[in-house]
N, C-alpha and C positions, 0 to 999 in steps of 0.2 A: 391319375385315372388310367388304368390300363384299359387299351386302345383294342373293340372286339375284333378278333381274327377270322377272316373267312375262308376254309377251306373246302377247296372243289374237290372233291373223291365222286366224282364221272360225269364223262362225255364221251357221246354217241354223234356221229357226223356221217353224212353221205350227202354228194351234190342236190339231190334231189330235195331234199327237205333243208330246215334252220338244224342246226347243234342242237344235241338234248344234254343241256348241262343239269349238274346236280352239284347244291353248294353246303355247306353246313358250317354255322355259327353260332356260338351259347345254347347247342341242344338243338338246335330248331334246322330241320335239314328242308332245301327249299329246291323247286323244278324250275329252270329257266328255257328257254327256247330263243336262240338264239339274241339274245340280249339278258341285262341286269333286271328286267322285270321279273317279279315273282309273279310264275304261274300258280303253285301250289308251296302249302310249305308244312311241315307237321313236327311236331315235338316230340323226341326220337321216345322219351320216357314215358309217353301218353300217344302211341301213333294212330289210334283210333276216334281221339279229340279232332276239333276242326280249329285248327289254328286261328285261321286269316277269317277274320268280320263277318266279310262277305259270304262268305261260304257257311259259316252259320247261321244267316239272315236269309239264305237260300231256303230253309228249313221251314223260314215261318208258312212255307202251304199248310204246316203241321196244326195252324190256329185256324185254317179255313175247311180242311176235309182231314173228318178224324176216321174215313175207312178205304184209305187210298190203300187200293194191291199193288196196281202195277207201274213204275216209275222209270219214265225212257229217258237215257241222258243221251245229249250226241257232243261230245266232247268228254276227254278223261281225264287230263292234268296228270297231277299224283294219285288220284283216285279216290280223296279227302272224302267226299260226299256217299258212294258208292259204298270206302270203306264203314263212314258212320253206320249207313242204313245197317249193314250186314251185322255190326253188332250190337247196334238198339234199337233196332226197326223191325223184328222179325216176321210181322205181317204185311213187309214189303218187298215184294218181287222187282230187283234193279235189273234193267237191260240198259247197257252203255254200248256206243256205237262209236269207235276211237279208227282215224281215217291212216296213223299213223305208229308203225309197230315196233317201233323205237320207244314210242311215250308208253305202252302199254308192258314191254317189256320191265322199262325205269320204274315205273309203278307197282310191279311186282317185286322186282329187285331190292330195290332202295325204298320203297312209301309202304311197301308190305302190304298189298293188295292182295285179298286172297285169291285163288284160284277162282274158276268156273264152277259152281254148285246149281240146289235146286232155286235157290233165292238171288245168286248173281250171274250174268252173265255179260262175258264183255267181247263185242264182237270186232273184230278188225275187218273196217268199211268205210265206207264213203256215208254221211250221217244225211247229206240231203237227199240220196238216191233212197236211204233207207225208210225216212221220214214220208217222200212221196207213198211207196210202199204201203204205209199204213194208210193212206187216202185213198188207194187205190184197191186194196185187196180185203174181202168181209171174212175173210179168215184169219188176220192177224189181230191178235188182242189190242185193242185202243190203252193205251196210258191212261190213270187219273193223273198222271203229271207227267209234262214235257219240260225238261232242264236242260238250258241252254248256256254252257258257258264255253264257246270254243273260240277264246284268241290262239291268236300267233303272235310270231315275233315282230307285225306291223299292227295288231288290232284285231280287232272284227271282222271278218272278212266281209268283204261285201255282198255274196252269195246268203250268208245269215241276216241279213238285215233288208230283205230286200220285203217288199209289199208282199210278191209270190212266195216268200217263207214263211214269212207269217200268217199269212193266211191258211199255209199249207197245216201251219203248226193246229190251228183251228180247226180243221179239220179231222185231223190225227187224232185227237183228243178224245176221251170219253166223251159222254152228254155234259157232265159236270167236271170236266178236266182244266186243269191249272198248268197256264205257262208259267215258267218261272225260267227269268230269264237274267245273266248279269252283263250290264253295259257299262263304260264308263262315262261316269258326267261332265268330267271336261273334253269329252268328245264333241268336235262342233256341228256334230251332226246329232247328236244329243237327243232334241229334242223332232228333228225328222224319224228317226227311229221310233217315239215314243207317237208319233200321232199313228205311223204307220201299224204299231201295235193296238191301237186304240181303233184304229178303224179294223183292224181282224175282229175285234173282240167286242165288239158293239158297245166301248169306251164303256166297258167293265173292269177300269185297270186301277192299278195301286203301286203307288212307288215308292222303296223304302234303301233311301240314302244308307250306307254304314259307314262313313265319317273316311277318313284318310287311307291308299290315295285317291278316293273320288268313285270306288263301285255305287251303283247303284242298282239293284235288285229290284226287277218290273215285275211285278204279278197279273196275267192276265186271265179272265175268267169266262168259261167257254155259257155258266152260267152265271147268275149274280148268287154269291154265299145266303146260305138261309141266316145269318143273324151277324151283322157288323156292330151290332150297339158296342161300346165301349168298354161298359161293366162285365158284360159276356166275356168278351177278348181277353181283358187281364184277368179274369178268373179261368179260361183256360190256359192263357199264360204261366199261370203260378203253378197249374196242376202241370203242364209237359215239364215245368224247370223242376219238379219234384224227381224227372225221372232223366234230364237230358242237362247236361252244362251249355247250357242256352241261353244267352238272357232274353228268352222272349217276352217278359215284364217291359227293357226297356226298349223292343224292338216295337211293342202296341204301341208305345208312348211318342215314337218315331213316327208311324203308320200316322196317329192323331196330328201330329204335328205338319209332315207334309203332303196331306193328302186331304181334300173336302170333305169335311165334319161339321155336323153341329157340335153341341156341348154331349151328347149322349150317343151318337153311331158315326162310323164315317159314310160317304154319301158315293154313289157310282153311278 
């Protein structure tokens, strides 16, 4: 068996921040931040694809709101998610909010992030100042979605998971806006995070495990969706994977599985 070879082609370092490494192995080039975790990672011969599980399972708001415009990330990684919208989303306007102009640069560089257009824009900022921002001013457009995926090289921060974020996130939100949010589940604060979501959202949530190592994809809902039954879901399941490399088929089957259902809708 030949043994796969990892090679690093870049790193960005300043005291102030973790290393922005960049590694690539069998095709697949990956973002680290200061440690061997993968933050992001994309298959250099498909770099518009969503590699990693989880970040396609970020997607399924796609099964609950089919006329979402505006989609605020505060976190950038490789720019995996941001890149997809821009090339099968075109009815979705992305603002991403990256606090660090290292990763924003690497994701242009190396992940092939497009520039700033009329459909994306990425702004180098501080994501909780910006977040307040939309609670506080009637003149910035409210997101139908708020995505949330901003580790570092120790986790979550704790400023993102605090009571006052999530509430804040609730706020920000359209009338009928979706958190989507990625934690991990062997985190032992796990399930602190997830009540503390549940009480923003008037425990309108949904959780959807994507297997190995341990993300877990929270969905929280600012309203409750107009139709959860079961039969619904996998039949727009089958219609988005007509147009998307998703498996959102068996990502309903996952939703069913760990989340309160009966035999025919899941329950919130």
């Amino acid at each position: 068996m030949i043994s796969k070879i990892m090679r690093k082609i870049h790193r960005a370092f300043n005291q102030a921040e973790a290393s922005v490494d960049v590694t690539e192995v069998d095709g697949v080039r990956s973002l680290h931040l200061g440690s061997v975790t993968v933050q992001s990672a994309m298959r250099v011969k498909d770099p518009n694809a969503l590699e990693l599980t989880y970040s396609r399972g970020m997607m399924c708001f796609l099964l609950f709101n089919t006329s979402v415009k505006h989609l605020l990330s505060i976190g950038l990684g490789g720019g995996s998610v941001p890149k997809y919208l821009h090339a099968y989303c075109p009815e979705i306007v992305s603002t991403v909010v990256e606090i660090n102009p290292q990763i924003i640069n690497v994701a242009r560089s190396h992940f092939y992030l497009p520039d700033n257009d009329e459909r994306l824009n990425v702004i180098e900022g501080n994501g909780l100042k910006y977040l307040i921002l939309h609670t506080e001013s009637a003149d910035i457009l409210m997101p139908d979605i708020l995505m949330i995926d901003a580790f570092d090289q120790f986790g979550i921060p704790p400023d993102f998971c605090s009571q006052m974020f999530f509430d804040n996130c609730s706020e920000a939100l359209s009338d009928s806006g979706i958190l989507v949010i990625n934690l991990w589940g062997s985190d032992k604060k796990f399930d602190v995070y997830l009540q503390r979501i549940e009480q923003s959202f008037n425990h309108q949530v949904l959780i959807l495990p994507t297997g190995k190592p341990g993300n877990i994809v929270v969905f929280g809902f600012k309203k409750l969706p107009i139709d959860l039954r079961i039969a619904s879901l996998r039949t727009k399941a089958k219609e988005l994977e007509a147009t998307h490399k998703i498996e959102f088929i068996q990502f309903v089957e996952k939703l069913k599985e760990h989340n309160a259902s009966t035999s025919n809708r899941l329950m919130l």
